[in-house]
N, C-alpha and C positions, 0 to 999 in steps of 0.2 A: 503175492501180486495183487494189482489193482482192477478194476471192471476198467478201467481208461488204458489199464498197460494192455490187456488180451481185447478189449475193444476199443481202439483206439480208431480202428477205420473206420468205423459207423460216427465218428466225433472229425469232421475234417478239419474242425480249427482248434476250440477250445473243448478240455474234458476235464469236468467236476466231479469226482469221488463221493457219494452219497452216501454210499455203504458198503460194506463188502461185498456184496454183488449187485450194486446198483451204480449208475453213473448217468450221468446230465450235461447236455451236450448246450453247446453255447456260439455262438458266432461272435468274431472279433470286433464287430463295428456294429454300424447300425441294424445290421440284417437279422433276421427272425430265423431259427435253424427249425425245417421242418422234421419233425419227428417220423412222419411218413414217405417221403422223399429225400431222407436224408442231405438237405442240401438247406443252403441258407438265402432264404427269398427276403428279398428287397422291401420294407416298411410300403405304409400306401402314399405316403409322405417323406418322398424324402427331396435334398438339395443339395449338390453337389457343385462346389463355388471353386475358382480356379484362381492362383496368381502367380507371383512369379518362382515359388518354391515348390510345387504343386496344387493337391487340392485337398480343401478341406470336406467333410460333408454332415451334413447339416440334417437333424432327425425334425420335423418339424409335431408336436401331439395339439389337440386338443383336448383345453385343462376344463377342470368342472364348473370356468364360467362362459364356458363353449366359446374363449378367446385362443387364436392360436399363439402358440410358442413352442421355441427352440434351444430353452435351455431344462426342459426335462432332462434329457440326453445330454452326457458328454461332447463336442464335437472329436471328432477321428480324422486325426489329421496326413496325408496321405507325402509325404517328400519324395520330388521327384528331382531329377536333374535333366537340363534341357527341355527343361518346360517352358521356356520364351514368354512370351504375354499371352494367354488365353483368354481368347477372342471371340469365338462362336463354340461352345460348349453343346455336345450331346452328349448322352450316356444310356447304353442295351443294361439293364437293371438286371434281366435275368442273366446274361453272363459278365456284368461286370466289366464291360468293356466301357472306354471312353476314349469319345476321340473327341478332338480341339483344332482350331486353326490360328497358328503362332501369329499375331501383328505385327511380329518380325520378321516372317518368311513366310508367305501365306502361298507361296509354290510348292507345299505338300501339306497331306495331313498327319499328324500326331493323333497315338493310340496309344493305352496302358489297359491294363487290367487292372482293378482297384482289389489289389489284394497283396500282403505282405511276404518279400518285400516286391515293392513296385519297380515297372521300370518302364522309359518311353520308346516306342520305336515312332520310325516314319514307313509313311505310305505314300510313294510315289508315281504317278503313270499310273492311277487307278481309271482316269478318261482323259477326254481333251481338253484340258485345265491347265492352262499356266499360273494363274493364280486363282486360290480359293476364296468366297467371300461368307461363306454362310454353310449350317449345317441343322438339320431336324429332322430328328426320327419317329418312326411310326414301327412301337413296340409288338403291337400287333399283330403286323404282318413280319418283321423281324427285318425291315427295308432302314435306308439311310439317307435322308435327300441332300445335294449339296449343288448350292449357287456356284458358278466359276463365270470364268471367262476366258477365251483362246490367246495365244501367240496373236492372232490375227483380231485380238477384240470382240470377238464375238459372245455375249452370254449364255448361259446355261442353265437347266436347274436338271443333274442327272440324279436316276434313282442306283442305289446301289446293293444288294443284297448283304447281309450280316452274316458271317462264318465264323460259329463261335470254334469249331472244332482245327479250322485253318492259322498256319502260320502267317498269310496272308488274308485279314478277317474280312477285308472286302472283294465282293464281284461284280462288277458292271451288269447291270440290267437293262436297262434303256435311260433317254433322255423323254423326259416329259415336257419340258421347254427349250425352244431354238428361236435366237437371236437370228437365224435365215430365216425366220415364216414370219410373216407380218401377225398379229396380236388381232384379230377379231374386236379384243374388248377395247385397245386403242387405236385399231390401223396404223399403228409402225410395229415397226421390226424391237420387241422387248428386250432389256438392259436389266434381267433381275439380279437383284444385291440381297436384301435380308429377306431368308424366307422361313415360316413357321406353318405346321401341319396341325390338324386335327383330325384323324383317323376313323374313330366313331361317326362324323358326319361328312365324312370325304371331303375334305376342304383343302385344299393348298393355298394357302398366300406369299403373295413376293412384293416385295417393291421394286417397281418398276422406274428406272431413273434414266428412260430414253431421253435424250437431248434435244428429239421432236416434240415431246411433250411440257404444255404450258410447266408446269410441277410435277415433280416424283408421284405417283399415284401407286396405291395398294391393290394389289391384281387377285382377286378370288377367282379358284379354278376346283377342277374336281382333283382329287390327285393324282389322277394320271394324266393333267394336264390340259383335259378340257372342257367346254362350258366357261370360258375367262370370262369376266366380269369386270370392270374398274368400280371398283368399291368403296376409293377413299382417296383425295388430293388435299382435301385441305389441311393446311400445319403442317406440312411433311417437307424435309427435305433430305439430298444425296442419302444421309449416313441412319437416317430414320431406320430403328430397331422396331419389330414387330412380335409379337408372344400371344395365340392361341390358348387361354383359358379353358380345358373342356368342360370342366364342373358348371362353369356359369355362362356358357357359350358368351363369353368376351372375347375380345381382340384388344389387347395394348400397344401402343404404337408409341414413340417417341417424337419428338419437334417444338423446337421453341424455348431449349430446355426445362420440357416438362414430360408428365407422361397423361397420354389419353387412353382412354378406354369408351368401347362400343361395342352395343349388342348388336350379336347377329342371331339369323335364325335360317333355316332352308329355305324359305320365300323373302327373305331379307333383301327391301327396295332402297337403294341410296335417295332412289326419283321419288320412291315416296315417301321419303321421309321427308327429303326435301320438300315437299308438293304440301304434307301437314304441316311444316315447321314454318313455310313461308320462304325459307331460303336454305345454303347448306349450312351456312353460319350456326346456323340454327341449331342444326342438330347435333354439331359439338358441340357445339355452349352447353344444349342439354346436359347431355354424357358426359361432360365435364366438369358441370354443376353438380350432377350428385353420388359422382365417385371422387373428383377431388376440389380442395378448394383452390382459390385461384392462387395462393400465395405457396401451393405446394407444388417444389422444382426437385426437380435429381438432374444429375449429369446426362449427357446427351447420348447414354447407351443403357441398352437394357439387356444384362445377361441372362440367357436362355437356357435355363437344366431343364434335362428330363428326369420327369420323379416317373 
């Protein structure tokens, strides 16, 4: 016999024979198999990109000209069936869970486990959501935040709790946005659509696309929803996608088929920036000047994985 045949359950995926009493324990995909927790934990980099056959995921290193890249690593390609279009992508890194909202059916969410073989289920009636717009999680605290809207129109941004040990991995926790209470940072009643988290510095954002408002604006909150803020109108419209950078505290936003990027910080003033820059014009053009140039377009969505 082999160290892999009589230890095979300290190896939950892969088991490499070393010697005769020795063996090396390996993880199927991108993940890192802890020798000490016997378990296999998620690279610090990873991307997990969604289409219509499932998903692929994507290891991302830095090579020794401290440029990144993604073809170190094989990509691992994950086939699923009834995977529709994915739309708003998160993913719980430590269990492996992933859930997506179909652009075909955005009255439930879709969840698998990335692990072989795969398979999709739905999750229905998790709050009062007829249809879903948006999803970002805060690994941290092990939460799930997710945009909707009611039967009756109304918006949402609820939080939901993660249950990795559940057949049903979600639990309602509270709502931390209601389309009933008028918005502090705009005086209407909020219409949020794309929302992205930053946990480490408690931030929530959403875009806000009330139909009282001149333009879609970008609403900064704490993450439990309060302290709101309008923190950004200009270049935005309805379907403007937003992605929370925590390494470089940016914010990317989409609009105009482009993408923009802007720093923030915990005393981060729109008024004065404005107030320096001379107007607000201003201080896009900055932030636009020297993250991208002006002749650089992508499509009018920006997919959101959590690494």
């Amino acid at each position: 016999s082999t160290p892999c045949m009589y230890e095979h359950s300290d190896c939950p995926q892969l088991c490499f024979t070393v010697s005769r009493s020795e063996r090396e324990c390996f993880c199927s995909d991108h993940f890192t198999f802890d020798q000490h927790t016997l378990v296999c934990k998620a690279p610090d980099n990873i991307v997990v990109v969604g289409n219509d056959h499932g998903f692929v995921v994507v290891n991302l290193r830095i090579t020794a000209g401290q440029a990144v890249s993604y073809k170190e690593d094989p990509v691992v390609d994950f086939t699923l069936s009834n995977v529709g279009t994915p739309y708003s992508v998160a993913m719980d890194t430590s269990s492996r869970l992933i859930f997506w909202i179909d652009a075909k059916d955005q009255s439930v969410i879709k969840f698998t486990r990335l692990i072989f073989p795969a398979e999709t289920s739905i999750l229905r009636n998790v709050c009062n959501c007829s249809i879903f717009h948006s999803l970002a999680i805060d690994e941290n605290a092990g939460v799930l935040y997710v945009s909707c809207h009611s039967l009756a129109g109304v918006g949402y941004v609820y939080v939901l709790r993660i249950k990795d040990a559940s057949s049903i991995p979600l639990e309602l926790i509270g709502m931390v946005i209601s389309g009933n209470v008028i918005s502090l940072a705009t005086g209407h009643l909020p219409v949020p659509r794309d929302i992205t988290v930053l946990p480490l510095s408690n931030y929530l954002f959403y875009v806000d696309v009330s139909p009282f408002l001149p333009s879609p604006a970008i609403i900064q909150c704490q993450l439990d929803g309060r302290k709101c803020e309008a923190w950004l109108s200009k270049d935005l419209w309805p379907g403007t996608r937003i992605y929370a950078d925590g390494t470089y505290l940016r914010l990317f936003y989409t609009g105009d088929n482009k993408v923009f990027g802007q720093n923030f910080h915990k005393n981060f003033s729109w008024e004065l920036c404005r107030t320096i820059s001379g107007n607000a014009v201003g201080c896009v053009a900055y932030v636009a000047a020297n993250i991208f140039s002006t002749s650089d377009t992508v499509p009018k969505s920006l997919s959101k994985m959590a690494a």
